[in-house]
ChimeraX commands (.cxc) that place a marker at each C-alpha (Angstrom):
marker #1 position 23.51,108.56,63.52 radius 0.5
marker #1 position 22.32,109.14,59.99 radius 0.5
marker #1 position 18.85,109.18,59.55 radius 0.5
marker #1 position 17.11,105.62,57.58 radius 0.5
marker #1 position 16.07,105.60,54.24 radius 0.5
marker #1 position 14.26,102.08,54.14 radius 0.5
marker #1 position 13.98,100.23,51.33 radius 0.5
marker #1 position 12.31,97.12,52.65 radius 0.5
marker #1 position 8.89,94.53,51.93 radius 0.5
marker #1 position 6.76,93.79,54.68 radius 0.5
marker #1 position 8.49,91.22,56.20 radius 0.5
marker #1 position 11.39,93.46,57.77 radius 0.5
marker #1 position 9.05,95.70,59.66 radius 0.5
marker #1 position 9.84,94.52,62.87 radius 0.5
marker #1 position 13.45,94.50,62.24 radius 0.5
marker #1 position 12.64,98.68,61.10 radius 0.5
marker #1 position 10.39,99.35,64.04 radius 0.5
marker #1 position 13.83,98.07,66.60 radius 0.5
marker #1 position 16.00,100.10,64.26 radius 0.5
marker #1 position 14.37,103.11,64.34 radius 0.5
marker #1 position 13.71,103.18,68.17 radius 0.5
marker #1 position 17.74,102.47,68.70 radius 0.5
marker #1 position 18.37,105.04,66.58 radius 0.5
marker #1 position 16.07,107.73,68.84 radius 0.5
marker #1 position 17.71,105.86,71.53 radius 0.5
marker #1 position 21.15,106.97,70.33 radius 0.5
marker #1 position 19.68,110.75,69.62 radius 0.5
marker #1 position 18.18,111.37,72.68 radius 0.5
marker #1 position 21.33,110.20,74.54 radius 0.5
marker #1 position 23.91,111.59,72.64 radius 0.5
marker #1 position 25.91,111.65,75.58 radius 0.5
marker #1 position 26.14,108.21,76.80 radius 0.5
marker #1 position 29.01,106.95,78.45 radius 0.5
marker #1 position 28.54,103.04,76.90 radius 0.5
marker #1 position 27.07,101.19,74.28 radius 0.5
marker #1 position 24.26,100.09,76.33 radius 0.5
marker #1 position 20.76,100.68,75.27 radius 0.5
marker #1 position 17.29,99.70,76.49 radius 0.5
marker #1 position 14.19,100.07,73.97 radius 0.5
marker #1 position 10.33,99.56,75.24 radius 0.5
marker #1 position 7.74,98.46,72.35 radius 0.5
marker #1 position 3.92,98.02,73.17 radius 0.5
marker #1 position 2.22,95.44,71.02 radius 0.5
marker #1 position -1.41,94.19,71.87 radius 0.5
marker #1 position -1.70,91.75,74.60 radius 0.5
marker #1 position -1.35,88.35,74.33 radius 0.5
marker #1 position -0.29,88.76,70.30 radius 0.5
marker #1 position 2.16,86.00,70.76 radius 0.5
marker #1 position 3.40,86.10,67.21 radius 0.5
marker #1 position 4.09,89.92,66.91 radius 0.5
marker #1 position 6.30,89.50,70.16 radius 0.5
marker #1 position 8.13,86.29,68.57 radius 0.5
marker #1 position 8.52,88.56,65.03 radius 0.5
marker #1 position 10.38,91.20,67.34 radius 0.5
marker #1 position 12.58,88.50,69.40 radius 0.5
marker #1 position 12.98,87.14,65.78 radius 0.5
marker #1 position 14.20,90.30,64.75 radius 0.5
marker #1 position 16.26,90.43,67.98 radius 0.5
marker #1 position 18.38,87.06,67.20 radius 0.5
marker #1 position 19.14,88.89,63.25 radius 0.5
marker #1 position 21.09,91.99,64.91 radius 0.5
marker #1 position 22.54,89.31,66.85 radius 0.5
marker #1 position 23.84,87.07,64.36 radius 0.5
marker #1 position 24.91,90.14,62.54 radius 0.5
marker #1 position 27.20,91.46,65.54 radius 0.5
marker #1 position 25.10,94.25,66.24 radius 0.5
marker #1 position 23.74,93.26,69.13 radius 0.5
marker #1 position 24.83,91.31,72.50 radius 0.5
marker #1 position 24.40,90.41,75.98 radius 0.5
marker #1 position 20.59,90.85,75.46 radius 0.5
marker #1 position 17.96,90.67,78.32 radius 0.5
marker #1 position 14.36,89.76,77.65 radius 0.5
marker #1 position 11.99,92.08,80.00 radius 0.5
marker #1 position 7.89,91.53,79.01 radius 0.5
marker #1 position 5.74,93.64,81.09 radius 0.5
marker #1 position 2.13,94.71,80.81 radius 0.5
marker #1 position 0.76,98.25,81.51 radius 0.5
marker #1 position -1.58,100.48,79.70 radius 0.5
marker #1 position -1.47,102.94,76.70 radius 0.5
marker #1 position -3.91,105.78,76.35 radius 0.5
marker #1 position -5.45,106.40,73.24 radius 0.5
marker #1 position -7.54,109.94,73.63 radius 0.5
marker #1 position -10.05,109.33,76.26 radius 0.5
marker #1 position -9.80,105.36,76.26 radius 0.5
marker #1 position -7.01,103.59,78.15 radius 0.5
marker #1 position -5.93,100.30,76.17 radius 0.5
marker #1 position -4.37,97.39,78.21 radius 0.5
marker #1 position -0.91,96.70,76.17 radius 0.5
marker #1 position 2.32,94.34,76.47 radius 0.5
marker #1 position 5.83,96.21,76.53 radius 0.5
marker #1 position 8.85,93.91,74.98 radius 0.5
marker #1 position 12.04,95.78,76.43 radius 0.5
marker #1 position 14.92,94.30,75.63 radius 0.5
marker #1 position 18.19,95.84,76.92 radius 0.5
marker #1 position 21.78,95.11,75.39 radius 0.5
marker #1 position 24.71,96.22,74.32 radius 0.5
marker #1 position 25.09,97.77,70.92 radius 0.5
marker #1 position 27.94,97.59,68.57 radius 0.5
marker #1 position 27.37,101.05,66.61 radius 0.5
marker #1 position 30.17,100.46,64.06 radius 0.5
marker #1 position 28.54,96.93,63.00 radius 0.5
marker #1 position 25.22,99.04,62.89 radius 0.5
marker #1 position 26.13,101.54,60.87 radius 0.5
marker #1 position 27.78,98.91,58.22 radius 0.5
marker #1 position 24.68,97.24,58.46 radius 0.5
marker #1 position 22.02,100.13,57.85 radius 0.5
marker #1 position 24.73,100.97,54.74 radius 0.5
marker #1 position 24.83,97.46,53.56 radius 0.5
marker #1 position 20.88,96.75,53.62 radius 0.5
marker #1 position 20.28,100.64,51.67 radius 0.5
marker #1 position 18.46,101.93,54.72 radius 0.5
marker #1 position 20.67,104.87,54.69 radius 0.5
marker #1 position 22.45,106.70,51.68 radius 0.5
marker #1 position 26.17,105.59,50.75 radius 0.5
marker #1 position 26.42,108.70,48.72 radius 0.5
marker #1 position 25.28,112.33,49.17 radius 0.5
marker #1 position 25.53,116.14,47.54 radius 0.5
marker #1 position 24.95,119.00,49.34 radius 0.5
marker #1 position 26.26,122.63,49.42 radius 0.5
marker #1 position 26.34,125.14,52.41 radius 0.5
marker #1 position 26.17,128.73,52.86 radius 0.5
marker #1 position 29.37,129.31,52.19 radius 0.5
marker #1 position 29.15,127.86,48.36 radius 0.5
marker #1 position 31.17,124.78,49.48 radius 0.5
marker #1 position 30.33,121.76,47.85 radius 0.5
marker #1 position 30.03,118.53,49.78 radius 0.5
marker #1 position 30.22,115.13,49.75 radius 0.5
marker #1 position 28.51,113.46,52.50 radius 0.5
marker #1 position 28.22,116.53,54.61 radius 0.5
marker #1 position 32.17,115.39,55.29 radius 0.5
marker #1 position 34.40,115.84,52.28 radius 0.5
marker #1 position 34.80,119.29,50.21 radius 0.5
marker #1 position 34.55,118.84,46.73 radius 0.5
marker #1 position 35.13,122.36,45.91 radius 0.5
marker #1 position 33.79,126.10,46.25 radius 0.5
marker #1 position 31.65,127.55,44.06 radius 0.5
marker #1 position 31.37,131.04,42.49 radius 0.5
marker #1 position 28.54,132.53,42.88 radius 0.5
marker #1 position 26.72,133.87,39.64 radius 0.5
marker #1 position 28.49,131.12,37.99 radius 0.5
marker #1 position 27.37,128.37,35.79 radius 0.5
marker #1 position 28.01,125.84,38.12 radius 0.5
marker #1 position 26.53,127.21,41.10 radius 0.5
marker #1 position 23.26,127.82,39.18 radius 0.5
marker #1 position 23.66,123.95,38.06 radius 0.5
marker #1 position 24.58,123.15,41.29 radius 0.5
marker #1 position 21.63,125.13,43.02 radius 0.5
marker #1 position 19.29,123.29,40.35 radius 0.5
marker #1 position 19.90,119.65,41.21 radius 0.5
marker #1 position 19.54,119.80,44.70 radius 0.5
marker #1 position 16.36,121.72,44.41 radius 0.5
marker #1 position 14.93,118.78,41.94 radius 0.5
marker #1 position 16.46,115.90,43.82 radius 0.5
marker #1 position 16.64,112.65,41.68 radius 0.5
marker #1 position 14.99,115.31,38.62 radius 0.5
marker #1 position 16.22,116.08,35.12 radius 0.5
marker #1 position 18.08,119.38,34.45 radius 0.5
marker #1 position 18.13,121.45,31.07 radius 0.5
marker #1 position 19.80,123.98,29.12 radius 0.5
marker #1 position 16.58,126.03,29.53 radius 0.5
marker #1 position 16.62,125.59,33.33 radius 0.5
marker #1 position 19.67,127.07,33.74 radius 0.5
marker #1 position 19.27,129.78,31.25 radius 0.5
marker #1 position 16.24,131.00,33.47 radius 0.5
marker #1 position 18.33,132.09,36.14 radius 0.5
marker #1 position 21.96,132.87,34.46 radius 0.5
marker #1 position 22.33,135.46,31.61 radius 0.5
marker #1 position 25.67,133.66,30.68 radius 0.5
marker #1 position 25.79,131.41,27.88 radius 0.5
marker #1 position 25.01,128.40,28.52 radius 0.5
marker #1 position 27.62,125.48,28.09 radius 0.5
marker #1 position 27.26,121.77,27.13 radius 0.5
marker #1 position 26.53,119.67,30.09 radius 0.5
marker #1 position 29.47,117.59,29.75 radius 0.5
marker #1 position 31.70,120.54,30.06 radius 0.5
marker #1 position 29.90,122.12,33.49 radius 0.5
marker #1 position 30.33,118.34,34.82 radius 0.5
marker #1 position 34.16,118.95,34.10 radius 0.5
marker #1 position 34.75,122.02,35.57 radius 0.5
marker #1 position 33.10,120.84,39.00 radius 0.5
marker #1 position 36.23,118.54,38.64 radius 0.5
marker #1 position 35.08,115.55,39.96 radius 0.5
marker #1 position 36.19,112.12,39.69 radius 0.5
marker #1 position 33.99,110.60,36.73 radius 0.5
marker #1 position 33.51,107.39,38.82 radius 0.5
marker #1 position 32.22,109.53,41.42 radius 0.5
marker #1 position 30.56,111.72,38.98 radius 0.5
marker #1 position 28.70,108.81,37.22 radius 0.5
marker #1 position 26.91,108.10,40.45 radius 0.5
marker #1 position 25.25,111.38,41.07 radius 0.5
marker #1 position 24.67,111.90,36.92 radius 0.5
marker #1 position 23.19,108.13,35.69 radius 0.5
marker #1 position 22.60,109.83,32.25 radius 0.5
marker #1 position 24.14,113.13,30.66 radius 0.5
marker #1 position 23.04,114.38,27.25 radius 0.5
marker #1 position 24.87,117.85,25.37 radius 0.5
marker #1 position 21.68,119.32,26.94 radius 0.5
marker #1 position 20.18,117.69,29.63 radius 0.5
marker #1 position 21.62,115.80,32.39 radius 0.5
marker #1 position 19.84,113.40,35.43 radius 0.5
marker #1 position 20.91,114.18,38.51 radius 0.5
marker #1 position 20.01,111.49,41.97 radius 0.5
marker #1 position 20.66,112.16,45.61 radius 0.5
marker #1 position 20.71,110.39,48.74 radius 0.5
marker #1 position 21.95,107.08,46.62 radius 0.5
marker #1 position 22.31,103.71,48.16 radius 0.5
marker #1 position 23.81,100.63,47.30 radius 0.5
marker #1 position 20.62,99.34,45.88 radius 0.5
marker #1 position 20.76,102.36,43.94 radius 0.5
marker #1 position 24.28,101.68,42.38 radius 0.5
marker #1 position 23.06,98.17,40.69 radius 0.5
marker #1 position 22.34,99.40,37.30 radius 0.5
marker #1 position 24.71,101.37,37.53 radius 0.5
marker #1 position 28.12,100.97,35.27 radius 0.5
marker #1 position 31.13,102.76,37.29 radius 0.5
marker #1 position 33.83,101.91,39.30 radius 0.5
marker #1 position 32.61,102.02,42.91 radius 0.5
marker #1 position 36.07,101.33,44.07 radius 0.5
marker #1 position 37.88,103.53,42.04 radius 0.5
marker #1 position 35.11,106.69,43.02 radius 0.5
marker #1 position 36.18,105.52,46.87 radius 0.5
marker #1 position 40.07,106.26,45.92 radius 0.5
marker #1 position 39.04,109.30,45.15 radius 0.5
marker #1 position 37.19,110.23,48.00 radius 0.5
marker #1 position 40.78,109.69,50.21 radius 0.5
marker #1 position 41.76,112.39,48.57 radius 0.5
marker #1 position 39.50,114.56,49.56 radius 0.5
marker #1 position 40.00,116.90,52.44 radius 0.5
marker #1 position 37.65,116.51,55.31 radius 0.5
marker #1 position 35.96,119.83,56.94 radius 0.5
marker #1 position 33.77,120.44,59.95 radius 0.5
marker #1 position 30.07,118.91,59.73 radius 0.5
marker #1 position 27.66,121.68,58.82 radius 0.5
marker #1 position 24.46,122.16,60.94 radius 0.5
marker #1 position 22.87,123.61,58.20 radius 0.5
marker #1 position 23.21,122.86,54.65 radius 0.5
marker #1 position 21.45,125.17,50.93 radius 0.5
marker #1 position 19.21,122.41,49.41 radius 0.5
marker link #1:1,2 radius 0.2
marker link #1:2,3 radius 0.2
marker link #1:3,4 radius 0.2
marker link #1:4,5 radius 0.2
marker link #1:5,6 radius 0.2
marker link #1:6,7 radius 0.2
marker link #1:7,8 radius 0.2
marker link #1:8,9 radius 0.2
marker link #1:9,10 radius 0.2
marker link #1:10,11 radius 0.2
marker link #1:11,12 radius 0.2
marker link #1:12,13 radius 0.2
marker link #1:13,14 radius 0.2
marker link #1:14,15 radius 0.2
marker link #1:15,16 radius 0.2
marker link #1:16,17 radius 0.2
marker link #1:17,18 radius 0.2
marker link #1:18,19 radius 0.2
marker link #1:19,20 radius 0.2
marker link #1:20,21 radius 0.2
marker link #1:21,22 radius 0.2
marker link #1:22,23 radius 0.2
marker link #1:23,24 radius 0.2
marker link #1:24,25 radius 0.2
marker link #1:25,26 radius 0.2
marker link #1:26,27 radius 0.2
marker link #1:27,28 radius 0.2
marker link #1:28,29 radius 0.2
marker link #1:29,30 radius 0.2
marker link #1:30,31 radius 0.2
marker link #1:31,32 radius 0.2
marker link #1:32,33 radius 0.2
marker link #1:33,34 radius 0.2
marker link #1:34,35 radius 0.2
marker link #1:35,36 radius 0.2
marker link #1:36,37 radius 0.2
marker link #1:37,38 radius 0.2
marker link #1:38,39 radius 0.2
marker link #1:39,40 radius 0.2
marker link #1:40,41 radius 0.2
marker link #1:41,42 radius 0.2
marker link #1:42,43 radius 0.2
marker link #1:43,44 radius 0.2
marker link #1:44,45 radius 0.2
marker link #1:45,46 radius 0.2
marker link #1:46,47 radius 0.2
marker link #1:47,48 radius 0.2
marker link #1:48,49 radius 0.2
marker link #1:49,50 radius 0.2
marker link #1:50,51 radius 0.2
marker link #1:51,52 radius 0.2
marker link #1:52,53 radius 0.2
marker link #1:53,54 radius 0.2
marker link #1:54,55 radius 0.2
marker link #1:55,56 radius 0.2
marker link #1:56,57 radius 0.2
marker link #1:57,58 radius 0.2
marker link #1:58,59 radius 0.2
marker link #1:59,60 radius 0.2
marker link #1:60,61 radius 0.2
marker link #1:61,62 radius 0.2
marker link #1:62,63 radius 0.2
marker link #1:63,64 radius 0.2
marker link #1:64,65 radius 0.2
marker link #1:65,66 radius 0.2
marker link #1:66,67 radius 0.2
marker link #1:67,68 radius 0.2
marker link #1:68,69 radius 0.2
marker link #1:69,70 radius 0.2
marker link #1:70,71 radius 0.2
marker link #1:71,72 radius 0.2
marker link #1:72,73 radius 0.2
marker link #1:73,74 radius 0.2
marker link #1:74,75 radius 0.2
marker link #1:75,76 radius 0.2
marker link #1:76,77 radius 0.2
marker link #1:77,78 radius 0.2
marker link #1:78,79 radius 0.2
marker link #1:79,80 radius 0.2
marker link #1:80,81 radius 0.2
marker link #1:81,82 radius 0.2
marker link #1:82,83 radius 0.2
marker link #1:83,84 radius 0.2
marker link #1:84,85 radius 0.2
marker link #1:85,86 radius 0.2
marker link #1:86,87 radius 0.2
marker link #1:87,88 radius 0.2
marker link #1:88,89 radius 0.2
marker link #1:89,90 radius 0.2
marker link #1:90,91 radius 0.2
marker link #1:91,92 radius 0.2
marker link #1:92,93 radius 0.2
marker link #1:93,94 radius 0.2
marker link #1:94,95 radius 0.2
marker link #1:95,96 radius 0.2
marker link #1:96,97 radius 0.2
marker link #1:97,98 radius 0.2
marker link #1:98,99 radius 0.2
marker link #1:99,100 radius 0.2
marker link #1:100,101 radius 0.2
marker link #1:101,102 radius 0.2
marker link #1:102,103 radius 0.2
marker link #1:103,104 radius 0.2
marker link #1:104,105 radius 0.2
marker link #1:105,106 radius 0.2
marker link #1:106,107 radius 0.2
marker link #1:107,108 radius 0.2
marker link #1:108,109 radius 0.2
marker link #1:109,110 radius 0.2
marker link #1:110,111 radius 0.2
marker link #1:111,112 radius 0.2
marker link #1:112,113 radius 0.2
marker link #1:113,114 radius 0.2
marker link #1:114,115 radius 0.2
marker link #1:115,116 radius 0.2
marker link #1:116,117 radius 0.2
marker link #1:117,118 radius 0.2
marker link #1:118,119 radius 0.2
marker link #1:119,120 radius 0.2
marker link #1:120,121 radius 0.2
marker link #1:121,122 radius 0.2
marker link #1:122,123 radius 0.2
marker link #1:123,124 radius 0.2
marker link #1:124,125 radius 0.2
marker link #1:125,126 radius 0.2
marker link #1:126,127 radius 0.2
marker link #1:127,128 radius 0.2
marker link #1:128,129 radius 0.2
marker link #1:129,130 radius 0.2
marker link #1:130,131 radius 0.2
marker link #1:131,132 radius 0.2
marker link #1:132,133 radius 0.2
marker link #1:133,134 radius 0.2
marker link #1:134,135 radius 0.2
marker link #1:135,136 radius 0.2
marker link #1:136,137 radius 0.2
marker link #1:137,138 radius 0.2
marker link #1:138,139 radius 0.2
marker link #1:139,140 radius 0.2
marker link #1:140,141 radius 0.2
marker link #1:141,142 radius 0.2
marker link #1:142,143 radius 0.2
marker link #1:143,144 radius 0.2
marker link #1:144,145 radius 0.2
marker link #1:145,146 radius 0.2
marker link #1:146,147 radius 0.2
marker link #1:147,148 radius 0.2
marker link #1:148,149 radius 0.2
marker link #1:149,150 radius 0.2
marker link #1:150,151 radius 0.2
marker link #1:151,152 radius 0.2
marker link #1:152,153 radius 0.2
marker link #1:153,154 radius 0.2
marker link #1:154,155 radius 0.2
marker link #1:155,156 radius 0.2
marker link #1:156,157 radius 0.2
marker link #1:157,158 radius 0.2
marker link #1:158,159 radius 0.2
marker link #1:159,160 radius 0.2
marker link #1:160,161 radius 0.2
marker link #1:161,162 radius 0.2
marker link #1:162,163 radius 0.2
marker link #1:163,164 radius 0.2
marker link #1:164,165 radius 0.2
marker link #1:165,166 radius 0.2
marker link #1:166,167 radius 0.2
marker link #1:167,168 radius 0.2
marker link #1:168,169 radius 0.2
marker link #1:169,170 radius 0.2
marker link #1:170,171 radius 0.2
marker link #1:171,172 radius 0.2
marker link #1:172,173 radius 0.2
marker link #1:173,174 radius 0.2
marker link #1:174,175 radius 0.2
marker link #1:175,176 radius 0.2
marker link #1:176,177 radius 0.2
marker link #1:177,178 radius 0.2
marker link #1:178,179 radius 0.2
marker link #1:179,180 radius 0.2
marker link #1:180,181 radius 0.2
marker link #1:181,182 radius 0.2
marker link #1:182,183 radius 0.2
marker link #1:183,184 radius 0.2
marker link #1:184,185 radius 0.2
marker link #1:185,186 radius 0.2
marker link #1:186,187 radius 0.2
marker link #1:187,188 radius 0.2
marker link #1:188,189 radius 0.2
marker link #1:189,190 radius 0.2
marker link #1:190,191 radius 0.2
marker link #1:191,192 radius 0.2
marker link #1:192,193 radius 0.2
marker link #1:193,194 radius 0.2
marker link #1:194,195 radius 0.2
marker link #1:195,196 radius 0.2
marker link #1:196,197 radius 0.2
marker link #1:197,198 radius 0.2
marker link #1:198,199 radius 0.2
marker link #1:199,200 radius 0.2
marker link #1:200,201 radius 0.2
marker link #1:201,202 radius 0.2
marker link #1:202,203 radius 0.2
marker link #1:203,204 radius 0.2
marker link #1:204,205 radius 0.2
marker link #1:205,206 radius 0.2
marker link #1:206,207 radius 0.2
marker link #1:207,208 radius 0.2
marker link #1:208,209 radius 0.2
marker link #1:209,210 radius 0.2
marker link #1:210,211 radius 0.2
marker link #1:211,212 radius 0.2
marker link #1:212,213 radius 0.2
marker link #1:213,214 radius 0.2
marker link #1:214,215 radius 0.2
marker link #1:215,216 radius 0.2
marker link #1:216,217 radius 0.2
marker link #1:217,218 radius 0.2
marker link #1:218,219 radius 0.2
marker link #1:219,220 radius 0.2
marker link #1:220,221 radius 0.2
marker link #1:221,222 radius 0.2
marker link #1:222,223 radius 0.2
marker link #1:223,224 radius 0.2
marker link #1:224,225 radius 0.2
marker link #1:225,226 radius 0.2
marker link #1:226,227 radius 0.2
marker link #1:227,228 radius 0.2
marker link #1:228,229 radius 0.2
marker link #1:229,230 radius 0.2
marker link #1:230,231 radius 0.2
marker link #1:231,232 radius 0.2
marker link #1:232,233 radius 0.2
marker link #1:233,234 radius 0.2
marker link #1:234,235 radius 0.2
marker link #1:235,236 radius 0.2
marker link #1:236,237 radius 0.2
marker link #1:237,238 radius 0.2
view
């Protein structure tokens, strides 16, 4: 399950604290055989309206499809906090979850990235960990470019930058962006802004992300059919 990048106000923390602890629920039982889950959260006893807040946030992944079949279990016990013991109240719901609607959901709500750059040890650049975009030459222009932006993530790159670590000549910005031969509606969402010599480069973007944005979401998806899917990497050159 891919990790959350939350971009929420106050009010959704409940709903965060229940996503995150399905989503440890899903890593630490990678091997389930159903879509069942059970969660425990300890909230100070007798706080009536923290424990409505997380039933409240219950009945959204319900109306959203997320979430079914769900049975309320309130419990008290005791947490310990260094040498003190503090008497708590555990809300444990179990149900069943519908990962798929999940997954559109964390997606939908920009609490995980829609659209990703990354490249491995073996020069290959990706696209969501998933899709190869290319290879890269090493020593080359690109891979230096390459190399740059994902070292400063969401940064701006420059002639100079590059020129610090290749002893080629450098080329216009416009023309490295070409030769990585990438879609430009795809391109346009990892470069917001590209100058003769400079160019912005963002990572990890969401849908929230894309709303100043000008390009063709739909077309930059077409191209991303095209693209040939490889083996998820365990360990990716950032």
């Amino acid at each position: 399950m891919a990790s959350m990048n939350a971009k929420t106000n106050p009010r959704d923390f409940p709903l965060d604290v229940i996503l995150k602890m399905i989503s440890q629920e899903l890593d630490n039982n990678k091997k389930r055989k159903n879509n069942k889950i059970e969660i425990s959260i300890a909230y100070n006893v007798d706080d009536f309206d923290t424990l409505h807040s997380y039933k409240q946030a219950m009945k959204t992944l319900t109306e959203k499809k997320i979430v079914k079949n769900i049975k309320d279990l309130i419990r008290s016990g005791y947490l310990q906090d260094g040498e003190h013991e503090m008497e708590m109240s555990f809300y444990t719901p179990s149900f069943i979850l519908n990962k798929k609607e999940l997954d559109k959901f964390l997606v939908e709500t920009s609490r995980v990235p829609m659209y990703s750059l990354s490249m491995d040890q073996q020069r290959r650049l990706l696209l969501n960990n998933k899709y190869l975009l290319g290879t890269l030459q090493f020593n080359s222009t690109n891979y230096y470019f390459i190399e740059l932006c994902l070292e400063k993530i969401n940064g701006i790159i420059t002639q100079e930058d590059i020129t610090e670590r290749s002893s080629k000549k450098p080329q216009r910005f416009h023309t490295i962006l070409g030769n990585l031969r990438i879609a430009p509606s795809l391109t346009k969402i990892f470069f917001p802004n590209v100058g003769a010599n400079f160019a912005q480069f963002r990572n990890e973007v969401t849908t929230e992300d894309l709303l100043d944005l000008e390009t063709d979401v739909k077309k930059a998806n077409r191209f991303i059919k095209t693209l040939r899917k490889i083996k998820v990497v365990s360990s990716n050159k950032q």
